[in-house]
N, C-alpha and C positions, 0 to 999 in steps of 0.2 A: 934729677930734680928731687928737692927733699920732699916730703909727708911732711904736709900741711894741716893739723888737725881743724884747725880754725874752718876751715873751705867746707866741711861736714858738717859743721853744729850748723841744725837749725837755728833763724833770729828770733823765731817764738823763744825754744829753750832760751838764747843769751841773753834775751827780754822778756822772760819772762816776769821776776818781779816788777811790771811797769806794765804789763798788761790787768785792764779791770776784769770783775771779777767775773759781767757777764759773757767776756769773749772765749773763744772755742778755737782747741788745740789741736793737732792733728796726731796721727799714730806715732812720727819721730821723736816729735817733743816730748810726750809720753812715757817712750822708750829711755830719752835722756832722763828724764826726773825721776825716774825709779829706776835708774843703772840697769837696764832690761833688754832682751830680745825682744821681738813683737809676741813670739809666740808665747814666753813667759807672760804678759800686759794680755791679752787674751786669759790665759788661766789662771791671772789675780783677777780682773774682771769677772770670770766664774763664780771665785770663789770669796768675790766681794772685798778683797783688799784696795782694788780699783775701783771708783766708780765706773756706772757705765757711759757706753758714750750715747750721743745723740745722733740722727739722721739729720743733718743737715740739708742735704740733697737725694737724690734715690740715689748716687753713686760716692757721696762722703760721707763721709763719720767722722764728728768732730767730740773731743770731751771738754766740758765744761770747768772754764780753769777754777773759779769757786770752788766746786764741786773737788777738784784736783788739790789743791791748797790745803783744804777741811782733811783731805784722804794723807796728806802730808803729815801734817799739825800731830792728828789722830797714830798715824806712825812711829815718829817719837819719842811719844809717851810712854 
């Protein structure tokens, strides 16, 4: 069976631009939009090249795509 990359991306990442600005991303998507491991998205969050995320629920963390966009844009430059 071949490697299917598609079957991995998360549909937040492939929709991402078509998602608004107030909705919340999870750790994957994240990873996808800054070409990153988790633990890498962790120590730009540290060190502020990520925003950070929010507590959604006591057991989610979601980041704010707004907030994820602007941290883009600002990249860039």
């Amino acid at each position: 069976m071949p490697f299917d990359t598609k079957d991995f991306i998360p549909s937040t990442l492939k929709n991402f631009d078509s998602l608004p600005e107030s909705a919340f991303v999870r750790l994957p998507t994240v990873c996808g939009l800054f070409a990153c491991s988790k633990a890498t998205v962790w120590r730009h969050v540290r060190t502020g090249l990520i925003p950070k995320p929010r507590k959604i629920t006591p057991r989610t963390t979601g980041w704010s795509v707004g907030e994820l966009r602007d941290s883009l844009k600002n990249r860039e430059v």
